[in-house]
N, C-alpha and C positions, 0 to 999 in steps of 0.2 A: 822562568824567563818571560811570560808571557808580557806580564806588565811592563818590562822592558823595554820588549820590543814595540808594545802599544807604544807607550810614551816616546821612541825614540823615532817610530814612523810619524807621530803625530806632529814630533821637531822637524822632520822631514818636508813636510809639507806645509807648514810655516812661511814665513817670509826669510827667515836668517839661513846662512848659507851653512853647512854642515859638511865635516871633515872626520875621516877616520883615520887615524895616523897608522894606529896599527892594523892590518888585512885580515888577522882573525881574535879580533877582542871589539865587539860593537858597544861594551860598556866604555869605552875611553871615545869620548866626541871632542873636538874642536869645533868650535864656535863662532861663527861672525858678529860683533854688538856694534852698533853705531852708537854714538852719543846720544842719547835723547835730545828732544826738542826742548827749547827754556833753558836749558841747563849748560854751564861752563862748559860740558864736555859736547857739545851741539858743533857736528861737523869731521869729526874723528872716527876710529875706527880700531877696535880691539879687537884680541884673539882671547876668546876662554875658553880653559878646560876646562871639562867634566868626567870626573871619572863615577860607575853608578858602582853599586854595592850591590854585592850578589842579594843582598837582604832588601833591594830596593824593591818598593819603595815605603818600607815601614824603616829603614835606614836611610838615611838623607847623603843624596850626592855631593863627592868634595867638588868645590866650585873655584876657583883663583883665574887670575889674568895672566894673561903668557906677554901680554904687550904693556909696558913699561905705562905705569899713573899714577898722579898724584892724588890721593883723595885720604882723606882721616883713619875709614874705616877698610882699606886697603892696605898691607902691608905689602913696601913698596918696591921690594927685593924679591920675594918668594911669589907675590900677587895673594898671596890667599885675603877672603874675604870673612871680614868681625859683620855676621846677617843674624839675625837670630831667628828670622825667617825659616833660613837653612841651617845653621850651627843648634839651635836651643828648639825650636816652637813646631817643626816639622811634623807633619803629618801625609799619610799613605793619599788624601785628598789632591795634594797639592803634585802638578806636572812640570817637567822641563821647561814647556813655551810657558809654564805661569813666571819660571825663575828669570828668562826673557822677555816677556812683552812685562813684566809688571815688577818683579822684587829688586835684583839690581838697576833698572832703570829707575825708579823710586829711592834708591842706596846713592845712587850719583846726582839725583838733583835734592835731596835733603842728607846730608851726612848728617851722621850721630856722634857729635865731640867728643860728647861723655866716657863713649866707650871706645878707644882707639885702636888700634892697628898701629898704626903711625904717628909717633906720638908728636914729631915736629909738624905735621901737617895740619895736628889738630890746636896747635898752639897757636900757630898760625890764622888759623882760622877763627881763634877766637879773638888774636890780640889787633889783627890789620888786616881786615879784609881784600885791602887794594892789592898787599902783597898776595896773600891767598890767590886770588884771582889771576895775576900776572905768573904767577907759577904755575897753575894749571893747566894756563894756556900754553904755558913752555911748554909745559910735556906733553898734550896734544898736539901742537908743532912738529916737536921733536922725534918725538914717538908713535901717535899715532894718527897719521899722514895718511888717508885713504886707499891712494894709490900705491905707497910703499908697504903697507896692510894685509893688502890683496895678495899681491906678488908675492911676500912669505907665506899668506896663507896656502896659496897654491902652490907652495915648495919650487917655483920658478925666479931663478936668479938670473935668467936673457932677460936684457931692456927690451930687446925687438920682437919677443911674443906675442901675438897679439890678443888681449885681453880677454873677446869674445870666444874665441878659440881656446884657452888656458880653461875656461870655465866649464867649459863643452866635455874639456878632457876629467876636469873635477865632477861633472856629470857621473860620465861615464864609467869612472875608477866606481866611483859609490856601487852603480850597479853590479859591475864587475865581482867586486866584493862579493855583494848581498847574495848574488847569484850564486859564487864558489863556496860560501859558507855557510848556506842557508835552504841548501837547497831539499832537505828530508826536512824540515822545519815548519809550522804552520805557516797559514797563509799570509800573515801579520807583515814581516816582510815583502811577501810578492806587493802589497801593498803601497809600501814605501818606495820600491821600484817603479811600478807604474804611477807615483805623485810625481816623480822627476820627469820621469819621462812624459807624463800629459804636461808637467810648465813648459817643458823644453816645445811638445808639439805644439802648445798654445803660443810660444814667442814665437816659431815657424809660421805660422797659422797667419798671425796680425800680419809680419814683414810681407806674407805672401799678398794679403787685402791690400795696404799699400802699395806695392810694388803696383800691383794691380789696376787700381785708384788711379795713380799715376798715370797710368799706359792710356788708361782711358779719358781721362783730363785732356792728352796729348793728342789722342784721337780727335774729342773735340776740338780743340783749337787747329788742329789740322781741316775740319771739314771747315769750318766757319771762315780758314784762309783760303781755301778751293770757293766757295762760295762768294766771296769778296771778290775774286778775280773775277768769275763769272760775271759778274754784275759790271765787273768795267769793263768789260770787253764788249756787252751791251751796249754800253752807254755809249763806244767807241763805232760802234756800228750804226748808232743813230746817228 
């Protein structure tokens, strides 16, 4: 389990936001992927699973989209992903944040026609691009909407939750977890605990410098209007 855990505290502390549906199985994650930059899918927001193999990571983890896309090598019902990255060429080298910062981001801005998934998608793509294009934009629209994204990810169905607060509690649940299920376990986890909890103390941390900033901003412009009065009341006296 060790390498598991390495590589799942290392997704941890990443920039993407991470989900454990189940409270005692850390091999099954949820996943936050933004659309890359450049690419049709720029401005969207998917859910992937991963689920790892007890054999991981000389067995490659199964990877698909829980959130509805259009793309060649995506098959468009189930989500699972034609990578050969991850299906064929896998190797114990390669980590989860590689499968996020680099191989499905690289899958979404160049698809592989050749070898589909989808096989209207990829016909598509070869015969009219304009339509391609205008379709993917659909289901980026349609499907994955950032802030309708969020809110399933975080299994909250209130409109009136407040966002920063919903995230807090997604914090919290993780550690929750790690804590209950990990606690005779090496250190590897404690780890992954304290990564959430130093980002959390670091956004505290800033809000509190601003707040801060602020006050004192206020201070100033407070003395310099005491000052100004001063001066006319001088000037009222001459």
């Amino acid at each position: 389990m060790s390498r598991i855990n390495k590589d799942v505290a290392a997704l941890l502390r990443s920039p993407f936001e991470v989900r454990f549906p189940d409270d005692d199985n850390i091999r099954e994650l949820h996943v936050l992927l933004p659309g890359p930059d450049d690419s049709l899918y720029e401005g969207g927001l998917w859910i992937v699973r991963v689920e790892l193999p007890t054999q991981y990571p000389y067995h490659s983890p199964s990877v698909g989209f829980l959130t509805k896309i259009y793309h060649p090598n995506i098959e468009e019902s189930s989500g699972s992903i034609c990578l050969d990255v991850i299906n064929q060429t896998w190797t114990p080298m390669y980590t989860l944040v590689n499968i996020f910062e680099t191989f499905i981001p690289q899958l979404l801005r160049y698809p592989n026609v050749s070898d589909p998934l989808n096989a209207a998608a990829s016909r598509m793509y070869n015969k009219n691009m304009d339509d391609y294009t205008k379709k993917v934009i659909e289901y980026v629209t349609d499907f994955a909407d950032v802030e309708a994204v969020k809110k399933k990810f975080i299994g909250d169905d209130k409109s009136d939750v407040d966002e920063e607060t919903a995230e807090e509690k997604n914090d919290d649940t993780v550690i929750e977890e790690y804590n209950s299920n990990f606690e005779d376990e090496s250190d590897i986890e404690r780890e992954a605990i304290m990564a959430i909890k130093k980002r959390k103390d670091s956004i505290a941390a800033v809000a509190d410098d601003d707040a801060s900033n602020n006050d004192n901003n206020t201070d100033i412009d407070d003395s310099d209007d005491l000052g100004g009065s001063d001066d006319d009341d001088d000037d009222d006296d001459l």
